[in-house]
TIVO-2410 file (N, C-alpha, C; in nm, 3 decimals):
# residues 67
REC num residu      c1      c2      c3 atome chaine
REC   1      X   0.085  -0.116   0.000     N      A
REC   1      X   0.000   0.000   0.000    CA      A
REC   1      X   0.090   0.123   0.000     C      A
REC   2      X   0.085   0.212  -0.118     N      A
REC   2      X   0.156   0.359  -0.143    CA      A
REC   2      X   0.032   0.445  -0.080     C      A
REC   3      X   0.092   0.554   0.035     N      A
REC   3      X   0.015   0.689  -0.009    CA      A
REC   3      X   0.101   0.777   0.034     C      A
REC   4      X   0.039   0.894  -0.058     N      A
REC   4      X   0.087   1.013  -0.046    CA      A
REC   4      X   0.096   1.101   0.027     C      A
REC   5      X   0.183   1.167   0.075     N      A
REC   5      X   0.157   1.296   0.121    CA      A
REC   5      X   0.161   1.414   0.133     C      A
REC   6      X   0.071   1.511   0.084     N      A
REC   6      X   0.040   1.611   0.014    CA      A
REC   6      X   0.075   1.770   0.106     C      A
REC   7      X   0.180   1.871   0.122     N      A
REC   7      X   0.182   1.924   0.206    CA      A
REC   7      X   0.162   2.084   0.084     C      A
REC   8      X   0.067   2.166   0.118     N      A
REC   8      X   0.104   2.308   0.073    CA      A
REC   8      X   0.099   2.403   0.140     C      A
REC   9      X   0.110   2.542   0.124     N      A
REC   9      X   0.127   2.639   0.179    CA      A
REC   9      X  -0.016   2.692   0.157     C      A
REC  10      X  -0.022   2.749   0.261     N      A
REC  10      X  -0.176   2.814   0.225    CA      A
REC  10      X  -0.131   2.987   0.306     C      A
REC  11      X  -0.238   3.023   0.367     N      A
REC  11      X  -0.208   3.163   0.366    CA      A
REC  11      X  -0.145   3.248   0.466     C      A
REC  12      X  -0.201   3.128   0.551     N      A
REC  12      X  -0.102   3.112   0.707    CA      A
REC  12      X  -0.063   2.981   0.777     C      A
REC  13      X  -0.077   2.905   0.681     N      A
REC  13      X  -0.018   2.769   0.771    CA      A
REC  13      X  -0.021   2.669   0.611     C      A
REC  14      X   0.051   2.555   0.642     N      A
REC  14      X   0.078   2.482   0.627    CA      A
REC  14      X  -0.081   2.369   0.577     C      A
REC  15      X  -0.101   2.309   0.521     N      A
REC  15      X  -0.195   2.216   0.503    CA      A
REC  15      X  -0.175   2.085   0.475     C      A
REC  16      X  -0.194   2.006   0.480     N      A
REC  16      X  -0.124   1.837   0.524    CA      A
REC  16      X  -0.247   1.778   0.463     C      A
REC  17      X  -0.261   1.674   0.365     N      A
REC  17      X  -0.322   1.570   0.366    CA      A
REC  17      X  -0.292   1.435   0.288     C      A
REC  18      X  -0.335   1.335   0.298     N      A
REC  18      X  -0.286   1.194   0.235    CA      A
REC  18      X  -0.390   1.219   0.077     C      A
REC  19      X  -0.326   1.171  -0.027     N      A
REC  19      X  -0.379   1.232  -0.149    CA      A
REC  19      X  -0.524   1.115  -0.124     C      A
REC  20      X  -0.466   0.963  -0.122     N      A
REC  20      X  -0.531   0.884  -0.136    CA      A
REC  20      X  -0.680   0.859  -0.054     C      A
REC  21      X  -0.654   0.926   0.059     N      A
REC  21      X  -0.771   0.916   0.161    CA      A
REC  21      X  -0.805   1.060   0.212     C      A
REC  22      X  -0.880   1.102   0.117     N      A
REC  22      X  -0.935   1.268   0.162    CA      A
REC  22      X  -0.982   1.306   0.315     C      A
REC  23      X  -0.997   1.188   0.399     N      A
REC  23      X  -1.064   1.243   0.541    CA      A
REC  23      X  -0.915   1.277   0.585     C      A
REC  24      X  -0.814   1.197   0.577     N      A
REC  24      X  -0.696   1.272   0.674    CA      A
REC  24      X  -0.630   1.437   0.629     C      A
REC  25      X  -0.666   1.528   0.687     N      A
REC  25      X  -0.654   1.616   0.660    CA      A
REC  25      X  -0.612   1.729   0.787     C      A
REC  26      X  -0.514   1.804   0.756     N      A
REC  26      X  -0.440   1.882   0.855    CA      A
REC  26      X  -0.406   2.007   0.822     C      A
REC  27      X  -0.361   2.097   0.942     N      A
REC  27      X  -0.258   2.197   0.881    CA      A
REC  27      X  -0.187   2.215   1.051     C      A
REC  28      X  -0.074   2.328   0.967     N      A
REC  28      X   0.013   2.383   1.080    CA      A
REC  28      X   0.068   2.498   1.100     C      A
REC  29      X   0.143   2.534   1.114     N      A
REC  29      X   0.246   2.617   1.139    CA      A
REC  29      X   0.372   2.610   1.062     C      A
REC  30      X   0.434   2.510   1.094     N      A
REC  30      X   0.589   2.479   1.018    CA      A
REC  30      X   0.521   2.339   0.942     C      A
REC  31      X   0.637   2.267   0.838     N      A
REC  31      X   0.616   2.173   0.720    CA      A
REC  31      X   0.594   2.056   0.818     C      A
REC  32      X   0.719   2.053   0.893     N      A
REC  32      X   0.790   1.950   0.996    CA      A
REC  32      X   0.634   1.878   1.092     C      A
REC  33      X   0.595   2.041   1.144     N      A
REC  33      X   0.497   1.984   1.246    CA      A
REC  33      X   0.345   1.989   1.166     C      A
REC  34      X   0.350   2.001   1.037     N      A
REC  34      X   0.218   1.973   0.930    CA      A
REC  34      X   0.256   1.805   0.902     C      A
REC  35      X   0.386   1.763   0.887     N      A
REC  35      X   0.395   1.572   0.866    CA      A
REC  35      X   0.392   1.542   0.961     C      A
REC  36      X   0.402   1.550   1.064     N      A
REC  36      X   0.362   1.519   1.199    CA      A
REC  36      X   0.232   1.467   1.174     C      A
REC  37      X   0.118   1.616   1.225     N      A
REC  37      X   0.005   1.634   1.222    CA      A
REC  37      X  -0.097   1.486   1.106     C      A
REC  38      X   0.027   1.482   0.986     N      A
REC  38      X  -0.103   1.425   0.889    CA      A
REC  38      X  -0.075   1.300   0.951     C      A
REC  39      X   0.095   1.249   0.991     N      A
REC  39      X   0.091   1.104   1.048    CA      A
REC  39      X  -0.003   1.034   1.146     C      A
REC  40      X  -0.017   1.174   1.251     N      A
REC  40      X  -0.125   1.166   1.383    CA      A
REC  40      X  -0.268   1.108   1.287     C      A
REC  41      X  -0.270   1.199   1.222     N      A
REC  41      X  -0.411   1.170   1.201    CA      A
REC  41      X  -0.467   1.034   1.085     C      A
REC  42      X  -0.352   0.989   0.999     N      A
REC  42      X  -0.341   0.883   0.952    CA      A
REC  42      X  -0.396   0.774   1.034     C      A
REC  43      X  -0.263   0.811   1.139     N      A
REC  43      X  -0.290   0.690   1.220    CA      A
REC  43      X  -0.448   0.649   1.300     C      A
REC  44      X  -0.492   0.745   1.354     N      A
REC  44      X  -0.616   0.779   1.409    CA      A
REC  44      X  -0.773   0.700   1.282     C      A
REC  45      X  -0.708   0.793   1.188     N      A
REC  45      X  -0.831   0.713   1.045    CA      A
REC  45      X  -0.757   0.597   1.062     C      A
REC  46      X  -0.684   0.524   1.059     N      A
REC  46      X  -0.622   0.345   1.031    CA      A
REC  46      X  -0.710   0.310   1.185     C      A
REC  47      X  -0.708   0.349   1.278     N      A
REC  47      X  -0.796   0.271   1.400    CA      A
REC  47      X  -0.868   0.256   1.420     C      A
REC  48      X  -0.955   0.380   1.361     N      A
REC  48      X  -1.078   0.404   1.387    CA      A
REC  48      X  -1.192   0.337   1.256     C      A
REC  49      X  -1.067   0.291   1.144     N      A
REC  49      X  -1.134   0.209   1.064    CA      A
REC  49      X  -1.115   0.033   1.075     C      A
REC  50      X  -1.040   0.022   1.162     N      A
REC  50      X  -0.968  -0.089   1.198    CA      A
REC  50      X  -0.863  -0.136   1.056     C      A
REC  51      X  -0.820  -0.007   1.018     N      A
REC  51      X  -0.691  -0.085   0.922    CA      A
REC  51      X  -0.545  -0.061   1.014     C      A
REC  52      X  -0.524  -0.059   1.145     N      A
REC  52      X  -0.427  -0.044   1.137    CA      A
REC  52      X  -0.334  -0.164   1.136     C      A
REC  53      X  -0.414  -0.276   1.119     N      A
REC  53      X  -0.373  -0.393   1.131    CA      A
REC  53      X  -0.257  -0.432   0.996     C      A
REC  54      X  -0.294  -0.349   0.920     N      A
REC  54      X  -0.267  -0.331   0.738    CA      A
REC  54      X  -0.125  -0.304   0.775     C      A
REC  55      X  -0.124  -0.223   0.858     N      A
REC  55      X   0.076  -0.178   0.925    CA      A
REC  55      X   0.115  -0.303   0.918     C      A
REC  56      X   0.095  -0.350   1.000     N      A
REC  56      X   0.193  -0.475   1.044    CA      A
REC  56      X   0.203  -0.586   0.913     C      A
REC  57      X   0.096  -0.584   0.809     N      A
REC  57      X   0.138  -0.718   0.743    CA      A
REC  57      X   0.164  -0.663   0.574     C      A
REC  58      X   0.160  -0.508   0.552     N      A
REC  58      X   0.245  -0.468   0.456    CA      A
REC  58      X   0.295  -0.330   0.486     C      A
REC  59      X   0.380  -0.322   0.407     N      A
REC  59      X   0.497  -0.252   0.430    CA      A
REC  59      X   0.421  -0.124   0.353     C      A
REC  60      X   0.401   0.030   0.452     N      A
REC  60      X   0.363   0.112   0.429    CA      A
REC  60      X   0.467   0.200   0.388     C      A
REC  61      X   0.467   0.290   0.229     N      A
REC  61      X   0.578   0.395   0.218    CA      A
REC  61      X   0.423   0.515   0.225     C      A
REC  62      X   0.491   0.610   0.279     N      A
REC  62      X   0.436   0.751   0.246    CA      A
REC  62      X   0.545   0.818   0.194     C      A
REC  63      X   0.518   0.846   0.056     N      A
REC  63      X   0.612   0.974   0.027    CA      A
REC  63      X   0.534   1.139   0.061     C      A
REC  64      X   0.651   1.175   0.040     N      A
REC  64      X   0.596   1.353   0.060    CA      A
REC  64      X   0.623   1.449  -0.014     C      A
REC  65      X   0.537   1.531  -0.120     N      A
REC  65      X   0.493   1.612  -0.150    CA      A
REC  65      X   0.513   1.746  -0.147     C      A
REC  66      X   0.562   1.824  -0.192     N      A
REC  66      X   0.564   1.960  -0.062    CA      A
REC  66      X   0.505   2.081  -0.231     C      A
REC  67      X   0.378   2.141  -0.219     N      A
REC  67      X   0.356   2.236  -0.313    CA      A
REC  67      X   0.349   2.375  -0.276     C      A
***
């Protein structure tokens, strides 16, 4: 499983989201603590859907994005 991660600048912060799954969605302050933010909340959608099980038996890349 590939997903993305999508970081841009907006007008005062930072905006964070996974391309592939539109609910994880973030912003910030700095880039650093916007990949943070989208990981937090990745993780949170993977539990709350019960995929986080998907971690453990394939190998997750997120790349990152920065527009």
């Amino acid at each position: 499983m590939k997903l993305t991660m999508v970081i841009s600048k907006g007008k005062e912060f930072f905006i964070g989201a996974i391309k592939e799954i539109p609910a994880v969605l973030t912003q910030w302050e700095t880039i650093e603590e916007t990949k943070q933010n989208v990981l937090d909340a990745l993780e949170l959608y993977l539990k709350d859907n019960d995929l986080l099980l998907l971690l453990f038996f394939f190998k997750m890349k997120v790349s990152i994005r920065y527009s």
